[in-house]
C-alpha positions as CSV (number, residue, x, y, z in Angstrom):
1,X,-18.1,-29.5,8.5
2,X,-19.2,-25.9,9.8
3,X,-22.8,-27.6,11.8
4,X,-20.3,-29.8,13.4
5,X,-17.9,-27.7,14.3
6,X,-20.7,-25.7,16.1
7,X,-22.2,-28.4,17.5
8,X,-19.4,-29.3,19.4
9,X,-18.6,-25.7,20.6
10,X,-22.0,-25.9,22.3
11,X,-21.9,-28.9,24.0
12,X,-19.3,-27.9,25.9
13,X,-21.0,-25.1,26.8
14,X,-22.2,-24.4,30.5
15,X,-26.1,-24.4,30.4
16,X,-28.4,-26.6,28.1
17,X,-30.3,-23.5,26.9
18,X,-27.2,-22.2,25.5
19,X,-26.9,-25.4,23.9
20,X,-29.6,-25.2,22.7
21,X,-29.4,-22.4,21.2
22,X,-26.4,-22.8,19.3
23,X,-27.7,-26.3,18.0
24,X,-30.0,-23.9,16.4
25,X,-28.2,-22.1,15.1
26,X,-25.9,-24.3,13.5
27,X,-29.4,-25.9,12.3
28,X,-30.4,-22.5,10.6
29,X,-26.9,-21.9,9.1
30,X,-26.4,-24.4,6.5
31,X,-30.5,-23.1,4.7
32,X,-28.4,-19.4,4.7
33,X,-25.5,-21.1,3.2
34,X,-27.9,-23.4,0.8
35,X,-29.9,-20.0,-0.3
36,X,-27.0,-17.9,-1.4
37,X,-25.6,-19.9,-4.3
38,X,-29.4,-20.7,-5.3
39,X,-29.4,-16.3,-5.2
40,X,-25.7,-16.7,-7.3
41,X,-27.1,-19.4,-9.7
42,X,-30.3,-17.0,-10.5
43,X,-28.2,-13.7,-10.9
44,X,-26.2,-15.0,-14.4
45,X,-29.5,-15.3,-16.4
46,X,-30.5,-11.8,-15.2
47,X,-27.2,-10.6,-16.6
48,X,-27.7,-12.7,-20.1
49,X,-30.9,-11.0,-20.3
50,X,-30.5,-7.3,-20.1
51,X,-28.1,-7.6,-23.1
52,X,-31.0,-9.2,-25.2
53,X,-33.7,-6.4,-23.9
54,X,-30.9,-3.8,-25.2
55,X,-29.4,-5.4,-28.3
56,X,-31.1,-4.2,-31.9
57,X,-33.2,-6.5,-32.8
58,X,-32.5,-5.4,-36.5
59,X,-28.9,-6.1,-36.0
60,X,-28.6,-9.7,-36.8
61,X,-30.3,-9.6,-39.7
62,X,-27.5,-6.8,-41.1
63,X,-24.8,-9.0,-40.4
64,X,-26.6,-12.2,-42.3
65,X,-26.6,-10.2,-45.5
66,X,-23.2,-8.3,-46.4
67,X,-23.8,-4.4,-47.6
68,X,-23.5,-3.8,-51.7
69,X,-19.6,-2.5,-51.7
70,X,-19.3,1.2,-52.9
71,X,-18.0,0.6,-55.6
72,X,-20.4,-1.1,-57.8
73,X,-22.3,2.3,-57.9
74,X,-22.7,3.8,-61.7
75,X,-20.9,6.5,-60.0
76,X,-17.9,4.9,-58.7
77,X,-17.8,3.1,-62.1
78,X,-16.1,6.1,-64.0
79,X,-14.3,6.9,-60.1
80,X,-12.8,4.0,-60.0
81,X,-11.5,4.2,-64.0
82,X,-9.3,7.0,-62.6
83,X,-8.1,4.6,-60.0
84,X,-7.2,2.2,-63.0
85,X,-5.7,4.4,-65.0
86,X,-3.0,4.6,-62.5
87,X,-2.5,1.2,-61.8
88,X,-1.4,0.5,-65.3
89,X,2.3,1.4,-64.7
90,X,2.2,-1.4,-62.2
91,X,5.4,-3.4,-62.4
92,X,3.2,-7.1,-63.6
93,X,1.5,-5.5,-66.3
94,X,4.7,-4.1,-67.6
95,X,5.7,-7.5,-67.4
96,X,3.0,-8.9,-69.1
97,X,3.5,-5.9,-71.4
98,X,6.6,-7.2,-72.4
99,X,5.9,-10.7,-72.6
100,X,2.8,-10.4,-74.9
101,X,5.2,-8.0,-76.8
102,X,7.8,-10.5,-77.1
103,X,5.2,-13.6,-78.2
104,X,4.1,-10.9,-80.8
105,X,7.2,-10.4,-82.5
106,X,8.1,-14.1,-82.2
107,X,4.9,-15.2,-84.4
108,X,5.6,-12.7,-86.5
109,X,7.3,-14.2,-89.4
110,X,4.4,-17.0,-88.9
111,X,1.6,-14.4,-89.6
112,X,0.6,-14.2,-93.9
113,X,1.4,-18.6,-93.6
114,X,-1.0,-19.4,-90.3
115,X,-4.1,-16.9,-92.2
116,X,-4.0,-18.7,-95.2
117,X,-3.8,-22.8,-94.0
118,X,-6.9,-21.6,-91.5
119,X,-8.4,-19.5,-94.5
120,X,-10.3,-22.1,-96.4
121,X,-14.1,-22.4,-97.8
122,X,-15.7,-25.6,-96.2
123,X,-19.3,-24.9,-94.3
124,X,-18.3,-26.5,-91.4
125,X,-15.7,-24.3,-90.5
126,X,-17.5,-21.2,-91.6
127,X,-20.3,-22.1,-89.5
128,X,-17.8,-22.5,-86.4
129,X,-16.2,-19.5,-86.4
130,X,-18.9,-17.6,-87.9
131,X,-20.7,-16.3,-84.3
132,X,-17.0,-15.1,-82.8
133,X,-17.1,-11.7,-84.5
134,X,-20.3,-11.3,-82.6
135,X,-19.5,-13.1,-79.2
136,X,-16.1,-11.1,-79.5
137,X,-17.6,-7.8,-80.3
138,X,-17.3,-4.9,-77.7
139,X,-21.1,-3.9,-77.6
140,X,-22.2,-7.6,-77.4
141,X,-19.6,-7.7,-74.3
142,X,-21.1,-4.7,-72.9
143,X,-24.4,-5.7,-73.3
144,X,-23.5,-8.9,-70.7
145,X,-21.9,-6.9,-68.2
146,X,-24.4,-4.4,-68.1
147,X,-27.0,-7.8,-67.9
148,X,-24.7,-9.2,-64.9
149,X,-24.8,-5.8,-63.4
150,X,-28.0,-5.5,-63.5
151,X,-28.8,-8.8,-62.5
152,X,-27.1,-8.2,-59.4
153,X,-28.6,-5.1,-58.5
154,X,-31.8,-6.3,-58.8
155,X,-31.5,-9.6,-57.1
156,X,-29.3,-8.1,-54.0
157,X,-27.0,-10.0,-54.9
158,X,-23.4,-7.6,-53.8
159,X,-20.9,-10.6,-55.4
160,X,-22.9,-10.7,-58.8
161,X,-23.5,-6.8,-59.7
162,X,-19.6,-6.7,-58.1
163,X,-18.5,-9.0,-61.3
164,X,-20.5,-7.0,-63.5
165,X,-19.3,-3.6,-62.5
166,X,-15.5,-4.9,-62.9
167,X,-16.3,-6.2,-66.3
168,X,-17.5,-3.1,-67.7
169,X,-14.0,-1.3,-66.0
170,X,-11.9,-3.8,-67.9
171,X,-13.9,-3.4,-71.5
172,X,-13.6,0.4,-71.2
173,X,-10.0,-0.1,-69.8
174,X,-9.5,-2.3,-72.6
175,X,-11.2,0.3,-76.0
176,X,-8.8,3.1,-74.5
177,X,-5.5,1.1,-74.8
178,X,-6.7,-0.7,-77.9
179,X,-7.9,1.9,-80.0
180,X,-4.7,4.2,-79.7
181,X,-2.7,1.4,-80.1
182,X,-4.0,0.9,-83.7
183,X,-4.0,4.6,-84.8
184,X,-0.1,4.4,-83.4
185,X,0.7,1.2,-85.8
186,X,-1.6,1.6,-88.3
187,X,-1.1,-2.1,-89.7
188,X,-3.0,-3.3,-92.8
189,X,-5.3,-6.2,-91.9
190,X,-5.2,-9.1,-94.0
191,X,-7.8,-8.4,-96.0
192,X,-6.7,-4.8,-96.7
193,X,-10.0,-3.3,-95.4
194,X,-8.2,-1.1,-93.3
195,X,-5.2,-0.2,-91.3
196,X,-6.2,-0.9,-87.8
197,X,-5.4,-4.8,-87.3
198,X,-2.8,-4.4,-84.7
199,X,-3.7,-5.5,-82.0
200,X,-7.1,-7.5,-82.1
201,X,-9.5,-5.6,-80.0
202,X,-12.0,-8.5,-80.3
203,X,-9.1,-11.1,-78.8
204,X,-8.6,-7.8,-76.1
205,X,-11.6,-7.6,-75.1
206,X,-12.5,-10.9,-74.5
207,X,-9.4,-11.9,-72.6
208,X,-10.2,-9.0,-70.4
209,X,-13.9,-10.4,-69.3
210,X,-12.4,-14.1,-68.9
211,X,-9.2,-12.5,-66.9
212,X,-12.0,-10.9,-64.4
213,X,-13.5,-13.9,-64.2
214,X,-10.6,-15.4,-63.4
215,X,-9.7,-13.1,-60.0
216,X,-13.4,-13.0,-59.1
217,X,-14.0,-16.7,-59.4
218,X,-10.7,-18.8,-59.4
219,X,-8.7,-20.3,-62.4
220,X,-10.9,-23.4,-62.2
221,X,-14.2,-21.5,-62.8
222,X,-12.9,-19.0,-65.6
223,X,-11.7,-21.9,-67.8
224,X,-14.8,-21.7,-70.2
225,X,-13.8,-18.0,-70.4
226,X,-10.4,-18.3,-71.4
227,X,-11.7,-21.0,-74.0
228,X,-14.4,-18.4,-75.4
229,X,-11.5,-15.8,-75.9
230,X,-9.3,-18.6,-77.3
231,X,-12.5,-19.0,-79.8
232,X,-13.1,-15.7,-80.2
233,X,-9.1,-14.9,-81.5
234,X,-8.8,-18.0,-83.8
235,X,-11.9,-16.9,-85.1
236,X,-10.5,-13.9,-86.1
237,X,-7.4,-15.6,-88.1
238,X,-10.3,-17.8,-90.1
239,X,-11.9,-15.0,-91.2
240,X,-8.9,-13.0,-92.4
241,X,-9.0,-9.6,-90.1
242,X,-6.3,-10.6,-87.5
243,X,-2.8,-11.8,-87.8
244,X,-1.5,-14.5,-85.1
245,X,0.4,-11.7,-83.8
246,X,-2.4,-9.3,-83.5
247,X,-4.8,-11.7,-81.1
248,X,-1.1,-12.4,-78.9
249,X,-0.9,-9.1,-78.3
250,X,-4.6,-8.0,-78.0
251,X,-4.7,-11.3,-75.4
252,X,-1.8,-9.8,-73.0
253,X,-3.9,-6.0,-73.7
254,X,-6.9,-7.7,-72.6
255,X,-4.9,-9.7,-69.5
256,X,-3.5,-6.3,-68.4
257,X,-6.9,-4.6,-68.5
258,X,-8.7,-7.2,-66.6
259,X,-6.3,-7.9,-63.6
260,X,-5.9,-4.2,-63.5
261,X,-9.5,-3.2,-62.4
262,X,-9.9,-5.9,-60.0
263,X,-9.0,-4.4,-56.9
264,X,-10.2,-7.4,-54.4
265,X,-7.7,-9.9,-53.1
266,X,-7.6,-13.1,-55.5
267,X,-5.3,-15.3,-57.0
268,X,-2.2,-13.0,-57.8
269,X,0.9,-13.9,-60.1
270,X,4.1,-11.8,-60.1
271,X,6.6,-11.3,-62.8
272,X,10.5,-11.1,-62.2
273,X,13.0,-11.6,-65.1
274,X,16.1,-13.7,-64.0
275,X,19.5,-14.0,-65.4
276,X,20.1,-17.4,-67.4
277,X,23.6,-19.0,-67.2
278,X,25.4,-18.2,-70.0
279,X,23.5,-15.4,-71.1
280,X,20.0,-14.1,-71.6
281,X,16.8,-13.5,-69.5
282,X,14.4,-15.5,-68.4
283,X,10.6,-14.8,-66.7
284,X,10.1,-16.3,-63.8
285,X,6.1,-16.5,-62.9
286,X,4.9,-16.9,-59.1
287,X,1.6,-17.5,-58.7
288,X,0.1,-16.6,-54.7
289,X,-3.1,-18.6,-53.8
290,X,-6.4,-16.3,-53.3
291,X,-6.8,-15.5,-49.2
């Protein structure tokens, strides 16, 4: 549109040669016009390109691989027991607190009948229950959180030594509520070898590791560990060192200790009591999907 409007500017010009001229330069305008947005379509890789000379090259491999979190360090283990420590007053473990409390004194008058119909003499139920004192056993449950820590650690692997740093919180959490706990009561087990059956730190201490499980993996994937703790405390009724309402109890220590050291975001359930019509309290449980 521009050539033609020039065009026919100069033909109604007074001389040829000033026709000519223009035709020119109407002739030589539209290569300027052509060339400038071939210069504009070859300046945006320029700009793409000093970016790339500048970048780090080192950079995108740092954000392929997350960095270990601080606190899976040894140090930050004890650090972060202090942390713990003070989260215990938290409002849902006082609720759990009071629930495994109120379990405990409900199977109490179940407690001398349950031991002795599980209490019997055949192989095949010795042989079950025989490995739960071990699997249930604070040092063998160290020993596999110091393997899964390690593990990770070696293997750079943040999520896995994570898991096993949080385990080992929630054991230790667990020995320093149980084993004043059982001084304070001083209950006679069943079998009279001592007074320190209440509460069951082998059902405690196992319910902590499968409760960790349970906020680092999902419900779904810390099923075999609630089943192991499960184990571990009925194995402790067959063999006579527990009452039923020593492993309830040592279960809600354990669940306090567990969901008390995992300080991540993860599948959350909150505690309220409610008024019942007509009298009493209820416990109403919310349970908040993990982000």
């Amino acid at each position: 549109m521009l050539a033609i409007t020039f065009l026919i500017v100069a033909l109604s010009g007074p001389t040829v040669a000033a026709q000519t001229q223009q035709v020119e330069a109407t002739l030589q305008a539209p290569q300027t016009q052509t060339q400038a947005p071939q210069e504009q379509t070859q300046a945006p890789p320029q700009q793409t390109q000093n970016p790339q000379d500048t970048q780090d090259p080192n950079k995108p491999a740092e954000q392929k691989e997350p960095p270990t979190p601080e606190h899976t360090g040894i140090r930050a283990l004890f650090a972060n027991l202090v942390v713990d420590v003070k989260k215990l007053p938290a409002k849902p473990n006082l609720y759990l607190a009071g629930i495994g409390g109120g379990l405990a004194a409900v199977s109490h008058p179940a407690d001398s009948g349950l031991n002795i119909r599980l209490r019997n003499h055949y192989n095949t139920a010795n042989k079950v229950f025989a490995p739960g004192k071990y699997v249930g056993n604070t040092p063998e449950q160290i020993a596999m959180s110091l393997g899964t820590y390690a593990y990770g650690r070696i293997t750079h692997s943040p999520k896995v030594s994570h898991l096993g740093n949080d385990l080992l919180q929630a054991q230790i959490l667990t020995e320093m509520l149980v084993e004043p706990l059982k001084y304070a009561t001083r209950r006679e087990r069943p079998d009279g070898s001592d007074r320190r059956s209440f509460p069951s730190g082998h059902a405690a201490v196992t319910f902590a590791s499968a409760t960790v499980l349970e906020r680092h993996l999902g419900w779904r994937k810390s099923l075999l560990g609630y089943s192991i703790a499960s184990y571990v405390a009925a194995s402790r009724l067959h063999d006579n060192r527990h009452y039923l309402s020593d492993v309830v109890f040592g279960a809600a220590v354990g669940t306090i200790a567990g969901r008390t050291v995992v300080h991540h975001a993860a599948d959350y359930w909150a505690f309220a009591p409610v008024s019942v019509p007509g009298g009493g309290v209820a416990i109403l449980a919310t349970r908040t999907a993990r982000r």
